[in-house]
Every structure is written in C-alpha cells, then in structure tokens.
GUSESE-472295 format. One record per residue (C-alpha): residue number from 1; residue in one letter; x, y, z. Coordinates in Angstrom, 3 decimals. Layout:
BEGIN
<site><i>NUM</i><aa>A</aa><c1>X</c1><c2>Y</c2><c3>Z</c3></site>
...
***
This chain:
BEGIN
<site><i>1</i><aa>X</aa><c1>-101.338</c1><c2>37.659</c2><c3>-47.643</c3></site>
<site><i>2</i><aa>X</aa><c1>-103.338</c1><c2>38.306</c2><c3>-50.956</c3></site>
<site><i>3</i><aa>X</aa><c1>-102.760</c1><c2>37.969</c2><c3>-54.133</c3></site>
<site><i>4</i><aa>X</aa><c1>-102.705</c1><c2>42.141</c2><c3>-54.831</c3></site>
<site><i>5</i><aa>X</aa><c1>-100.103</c1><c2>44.001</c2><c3>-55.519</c3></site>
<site><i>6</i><aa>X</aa><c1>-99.460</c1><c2>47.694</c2><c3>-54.714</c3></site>
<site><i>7</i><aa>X</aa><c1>-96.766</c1><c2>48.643</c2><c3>-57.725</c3></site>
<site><i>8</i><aa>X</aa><c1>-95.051</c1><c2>52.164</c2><c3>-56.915</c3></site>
<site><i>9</i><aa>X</aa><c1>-93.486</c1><c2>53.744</c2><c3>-60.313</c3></site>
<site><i>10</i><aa>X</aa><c1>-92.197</c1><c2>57.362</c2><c3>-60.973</c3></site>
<site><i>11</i><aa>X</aa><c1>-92.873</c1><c2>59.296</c2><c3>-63.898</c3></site>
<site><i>12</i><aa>X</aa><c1>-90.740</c1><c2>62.468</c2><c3>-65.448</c3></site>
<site><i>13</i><aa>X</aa><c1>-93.715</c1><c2>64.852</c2><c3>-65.978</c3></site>
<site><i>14</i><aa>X</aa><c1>-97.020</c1><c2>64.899</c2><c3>-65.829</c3></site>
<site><i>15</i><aa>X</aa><c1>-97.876</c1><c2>63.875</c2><c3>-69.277</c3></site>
<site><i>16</i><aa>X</aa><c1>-96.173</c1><c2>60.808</c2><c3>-68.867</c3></site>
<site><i>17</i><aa>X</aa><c1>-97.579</c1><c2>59.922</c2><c3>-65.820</c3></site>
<site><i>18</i><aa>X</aa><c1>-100.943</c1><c2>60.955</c2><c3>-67.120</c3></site>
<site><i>19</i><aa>X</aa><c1>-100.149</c1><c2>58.170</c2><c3>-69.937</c3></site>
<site><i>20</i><aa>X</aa><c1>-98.616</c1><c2>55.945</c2><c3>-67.953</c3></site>
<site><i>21</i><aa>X</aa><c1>-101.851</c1><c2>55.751</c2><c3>-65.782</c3></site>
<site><i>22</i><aa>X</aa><c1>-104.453</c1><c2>55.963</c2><c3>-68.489</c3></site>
<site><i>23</i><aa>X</aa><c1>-102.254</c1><c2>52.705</c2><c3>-70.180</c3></site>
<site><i>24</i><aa>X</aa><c1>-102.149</c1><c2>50.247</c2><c3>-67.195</c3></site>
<site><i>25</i><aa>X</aa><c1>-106.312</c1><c2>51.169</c2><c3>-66.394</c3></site>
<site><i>26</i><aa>X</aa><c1>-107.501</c1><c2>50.948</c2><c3>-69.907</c3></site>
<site><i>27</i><aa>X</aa><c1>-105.317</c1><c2>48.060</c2><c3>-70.780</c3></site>
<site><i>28</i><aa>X</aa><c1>-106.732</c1><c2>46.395</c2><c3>-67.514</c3></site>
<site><i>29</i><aa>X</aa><c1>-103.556</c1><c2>45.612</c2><c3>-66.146</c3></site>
<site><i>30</i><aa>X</aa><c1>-104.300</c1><c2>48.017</c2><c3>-63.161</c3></site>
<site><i>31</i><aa>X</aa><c1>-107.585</c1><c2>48.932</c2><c3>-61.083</c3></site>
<site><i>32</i><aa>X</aa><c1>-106.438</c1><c2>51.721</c2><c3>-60.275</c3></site>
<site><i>33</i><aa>X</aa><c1>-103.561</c1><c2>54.520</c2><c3>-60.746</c3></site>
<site><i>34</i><aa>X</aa><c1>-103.192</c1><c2>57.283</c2><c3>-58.211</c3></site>
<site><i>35</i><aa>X</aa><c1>-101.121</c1><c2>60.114</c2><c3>-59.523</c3></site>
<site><i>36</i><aa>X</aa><c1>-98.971</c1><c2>62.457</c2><c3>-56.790</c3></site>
<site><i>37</i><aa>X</aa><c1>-98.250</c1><c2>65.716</c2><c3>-58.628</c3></site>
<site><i>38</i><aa>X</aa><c1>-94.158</c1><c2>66.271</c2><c3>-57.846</c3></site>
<site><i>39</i><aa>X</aa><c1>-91.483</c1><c2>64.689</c2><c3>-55.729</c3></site>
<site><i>40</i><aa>X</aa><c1>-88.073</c1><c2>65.972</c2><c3>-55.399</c3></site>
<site><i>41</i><aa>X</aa><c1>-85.700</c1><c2>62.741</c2><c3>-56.217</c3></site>
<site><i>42</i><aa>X</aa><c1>-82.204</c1><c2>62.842</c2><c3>-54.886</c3></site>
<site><i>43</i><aa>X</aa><c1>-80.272</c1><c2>59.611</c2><c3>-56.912</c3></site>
<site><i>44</i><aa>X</aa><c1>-77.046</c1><c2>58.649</c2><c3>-58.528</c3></site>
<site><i>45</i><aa>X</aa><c1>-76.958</c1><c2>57.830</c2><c3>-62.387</c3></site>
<site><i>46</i><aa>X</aa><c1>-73.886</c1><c2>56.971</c2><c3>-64.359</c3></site>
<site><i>47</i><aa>X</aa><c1>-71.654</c1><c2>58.184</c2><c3>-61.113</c3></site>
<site><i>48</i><aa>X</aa><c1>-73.448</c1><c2>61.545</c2><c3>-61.488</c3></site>
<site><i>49</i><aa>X</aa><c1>-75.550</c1><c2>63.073</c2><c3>-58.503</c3></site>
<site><i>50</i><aa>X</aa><c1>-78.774</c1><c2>63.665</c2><c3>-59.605</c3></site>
<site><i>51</i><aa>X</aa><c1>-81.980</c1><c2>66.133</c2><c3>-58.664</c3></site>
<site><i>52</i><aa>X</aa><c1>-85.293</c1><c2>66.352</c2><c3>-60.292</c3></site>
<site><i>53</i><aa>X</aa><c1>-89.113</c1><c2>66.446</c2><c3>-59.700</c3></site>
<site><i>54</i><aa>X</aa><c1>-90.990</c1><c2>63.134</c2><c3>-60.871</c3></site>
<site><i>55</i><aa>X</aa><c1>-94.252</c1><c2>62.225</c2><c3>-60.193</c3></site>
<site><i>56</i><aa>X</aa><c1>-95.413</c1><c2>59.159</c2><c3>-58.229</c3></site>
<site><i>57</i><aa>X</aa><c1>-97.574</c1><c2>56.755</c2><c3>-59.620</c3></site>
<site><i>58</i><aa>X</aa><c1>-99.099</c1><c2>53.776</c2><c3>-56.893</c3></site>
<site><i>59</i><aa>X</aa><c1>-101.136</c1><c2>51.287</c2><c3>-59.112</c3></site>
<site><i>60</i><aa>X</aa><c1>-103.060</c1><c2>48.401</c2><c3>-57.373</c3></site>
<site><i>61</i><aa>X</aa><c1>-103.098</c1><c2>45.399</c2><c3>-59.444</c3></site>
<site><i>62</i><aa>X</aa><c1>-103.438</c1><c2>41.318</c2><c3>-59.242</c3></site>
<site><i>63</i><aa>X</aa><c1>-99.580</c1><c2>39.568</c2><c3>-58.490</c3></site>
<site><i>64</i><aa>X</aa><c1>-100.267</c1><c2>37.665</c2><c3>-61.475</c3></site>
<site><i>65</i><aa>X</aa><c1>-99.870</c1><c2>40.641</c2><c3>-63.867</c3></site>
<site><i>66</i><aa>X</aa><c1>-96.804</c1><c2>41.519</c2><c3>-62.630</c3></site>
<site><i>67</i><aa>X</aa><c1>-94.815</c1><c2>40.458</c2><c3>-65.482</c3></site>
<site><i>68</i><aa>X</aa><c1>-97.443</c1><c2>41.579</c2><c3>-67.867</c3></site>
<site><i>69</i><aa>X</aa><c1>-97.182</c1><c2>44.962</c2><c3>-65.945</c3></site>
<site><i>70</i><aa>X</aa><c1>-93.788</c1><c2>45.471</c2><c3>-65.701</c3></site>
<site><i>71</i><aa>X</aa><c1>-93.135</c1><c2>44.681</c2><c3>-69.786</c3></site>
<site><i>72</i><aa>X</aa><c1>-95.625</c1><c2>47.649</c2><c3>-70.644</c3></site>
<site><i>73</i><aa>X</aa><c1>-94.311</c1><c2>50.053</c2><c3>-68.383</c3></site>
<site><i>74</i><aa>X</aa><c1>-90.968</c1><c2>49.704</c2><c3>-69.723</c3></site>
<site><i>75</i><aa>X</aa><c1>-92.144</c1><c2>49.493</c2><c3>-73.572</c3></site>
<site><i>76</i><aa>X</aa><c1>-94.074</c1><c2>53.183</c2><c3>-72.641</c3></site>
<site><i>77</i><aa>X</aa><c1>-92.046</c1><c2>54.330</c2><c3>-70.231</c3></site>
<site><i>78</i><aa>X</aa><c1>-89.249</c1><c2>57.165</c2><c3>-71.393</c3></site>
<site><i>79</i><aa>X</aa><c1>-86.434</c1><c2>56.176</c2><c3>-68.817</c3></site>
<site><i>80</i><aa>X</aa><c1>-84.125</c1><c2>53.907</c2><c3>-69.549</c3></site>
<site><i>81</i><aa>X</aa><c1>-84.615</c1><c2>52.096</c2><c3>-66.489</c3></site>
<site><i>82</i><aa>X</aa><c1>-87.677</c1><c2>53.226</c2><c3>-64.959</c3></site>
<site><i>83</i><aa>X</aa><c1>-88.731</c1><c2>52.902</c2><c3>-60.862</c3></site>
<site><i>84</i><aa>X</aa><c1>-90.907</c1><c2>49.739</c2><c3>-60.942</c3></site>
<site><i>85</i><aa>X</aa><c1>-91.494</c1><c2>48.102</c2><c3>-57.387</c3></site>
<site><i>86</i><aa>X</aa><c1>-94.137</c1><c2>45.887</c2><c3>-56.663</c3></site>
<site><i>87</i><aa>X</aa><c1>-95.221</c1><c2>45.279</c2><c3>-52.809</c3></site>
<site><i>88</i><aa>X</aa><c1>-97.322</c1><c2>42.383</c2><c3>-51.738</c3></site>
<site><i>89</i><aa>X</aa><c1>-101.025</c1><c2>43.719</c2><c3>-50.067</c3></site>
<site><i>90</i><aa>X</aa><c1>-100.909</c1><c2>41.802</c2><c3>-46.783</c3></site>
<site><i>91</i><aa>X</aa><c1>-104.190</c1><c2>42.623</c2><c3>-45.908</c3></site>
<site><i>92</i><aa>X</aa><c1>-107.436</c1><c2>44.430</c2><c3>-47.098</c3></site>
<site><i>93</i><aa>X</aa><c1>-111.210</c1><c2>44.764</c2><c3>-47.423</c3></site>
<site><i>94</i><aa>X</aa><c1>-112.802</c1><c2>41.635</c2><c3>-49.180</c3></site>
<site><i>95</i><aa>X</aa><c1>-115.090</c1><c2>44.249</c2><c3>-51.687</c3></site>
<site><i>96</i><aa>X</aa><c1>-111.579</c1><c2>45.850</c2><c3>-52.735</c3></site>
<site><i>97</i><aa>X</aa><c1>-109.901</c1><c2>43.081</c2><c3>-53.197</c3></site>
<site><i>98</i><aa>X</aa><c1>-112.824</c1><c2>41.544</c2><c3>-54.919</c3></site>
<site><i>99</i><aa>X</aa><c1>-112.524</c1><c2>45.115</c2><c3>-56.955</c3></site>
<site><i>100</i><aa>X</aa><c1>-109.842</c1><c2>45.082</c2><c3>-58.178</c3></site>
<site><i>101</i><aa>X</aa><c1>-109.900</c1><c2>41.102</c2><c3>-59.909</c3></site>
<site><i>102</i><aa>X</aa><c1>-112.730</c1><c2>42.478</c2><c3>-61.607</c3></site>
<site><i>103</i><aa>X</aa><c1>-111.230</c1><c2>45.414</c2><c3>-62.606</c3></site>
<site><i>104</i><aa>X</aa><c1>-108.419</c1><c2>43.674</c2><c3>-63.469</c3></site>
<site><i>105</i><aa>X</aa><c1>-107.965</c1><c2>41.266</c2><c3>-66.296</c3></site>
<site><i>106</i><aa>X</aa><c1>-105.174</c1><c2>38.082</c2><c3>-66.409</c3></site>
<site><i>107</i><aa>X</aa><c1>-106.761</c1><c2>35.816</c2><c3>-69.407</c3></site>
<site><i>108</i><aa>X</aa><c1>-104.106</c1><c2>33.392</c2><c3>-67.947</c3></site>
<site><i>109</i><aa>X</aa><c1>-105.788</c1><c2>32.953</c2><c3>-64.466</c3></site>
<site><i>110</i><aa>X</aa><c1>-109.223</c1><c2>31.129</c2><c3>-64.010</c3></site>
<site><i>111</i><aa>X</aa><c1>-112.142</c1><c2>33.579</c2><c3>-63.249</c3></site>
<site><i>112</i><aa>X</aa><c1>-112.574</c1><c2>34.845</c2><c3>-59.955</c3></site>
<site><i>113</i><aa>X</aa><c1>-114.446</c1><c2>32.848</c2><c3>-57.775</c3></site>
<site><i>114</i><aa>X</aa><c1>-118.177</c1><c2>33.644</c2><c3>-56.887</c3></site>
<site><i>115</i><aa>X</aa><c1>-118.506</c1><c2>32.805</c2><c3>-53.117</c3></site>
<site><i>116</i><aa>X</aa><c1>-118.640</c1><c2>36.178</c2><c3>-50.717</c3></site>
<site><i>117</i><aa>X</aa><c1>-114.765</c1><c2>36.265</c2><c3>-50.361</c3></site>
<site><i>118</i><aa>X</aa><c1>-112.329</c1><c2>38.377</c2><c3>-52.876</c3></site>
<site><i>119</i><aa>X</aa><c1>-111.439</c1><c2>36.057</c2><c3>-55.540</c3></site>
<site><i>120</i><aa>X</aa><c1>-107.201</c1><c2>34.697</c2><c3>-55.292</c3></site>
<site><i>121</i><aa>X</aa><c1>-106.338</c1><c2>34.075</c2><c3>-58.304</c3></site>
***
C-alpha cells in the first residue's frame, strides 16, 4: 500500500470539470486530473429517478490531502453533494509515485525523502 490516492469525482459539464481540474493541479492538491468527456448517470435524488451526462474526473493525489481535497471540491463544486471517492493506490512505479509528492504539495507533511524510493509521506 502507498500513500496515493486515486480520487474519482463527476462534474456537470465540461466547464466545470475543466475548472474543477485546472483548481486541484494549480492549487497543488492534485498531480494530475484526467478529464473523460460524458457519462450517462442513472441515480436517485430526492426520491426522483434521475438521467444526465457528467463528466468524470480521476485525480491522483497524496492520502494526506484528502481532507484538504475534498473541502475545495465542495467549496467549487456546483452540486450540492458532489461524487467525491477516494481509493487507496496499492501499488505503482517508484518514479510516479515519487511524481506525484513532488507535484503535490501538503505543507503539513515533512518533505519527501531523498533516497531512490517514492517518498511516503
């Protein structure tokens, strides 16, 4: 297990999702955003059967800006309660690991460690 997180969040159109992506990467909070351009969503809301084309968003990110994470995408974030699901990265390359805590910030956590191996913070 690692210390990444894969977060999967929906969007309502594209220049929300556009925003939504551009926030988390500039504000460092994400690596990375990858943007799918529509997904037809079957869900209930309010007791009311519901259809519509979103847009996917997958950010990879550090577990320890999680909370951090989660606050901004609700403060930007047009839904009232927005997708936001984080998933643990069991397993992957040392250099993108080591990517994305660099690409990453957490002023909370210590620096990332310099030895060959992905930093765990």
């Amino acid at each position: 297990m690692t210390d990444a997180l894969v977060v999967y969040l929906t969007a309502p159109s594209k220049d929300e999702a556009t925003f939504l992506a551009r926030t988390l990467v500039e504000e460092r909070l994400a690596a990375c955003v990858n943007v799918f351009p529509s997904v037809l969503s079957f869900y209930s809301w309010n007791g009311v059967s519901e259809e519509n084309h979103e847009l996917v968003l997958i950010a990879k990110t550090r577990a320890s800006l999680w909370d951090k994470l989660a606050r901004r995408v609700k403060e930007v974030h047009p839904d009232a309660c927005p997708c936001l699901i984080s998933m643990p990265v069991e397993a992957a390359s040392d250099e993108f690991l080591s990517w994305i805590f660099t690409a990453t910030q957490d002023p909370d956590a210590p620096p990332p460690e310099e030895s060959g191996e992905a930093a765990r913070t």
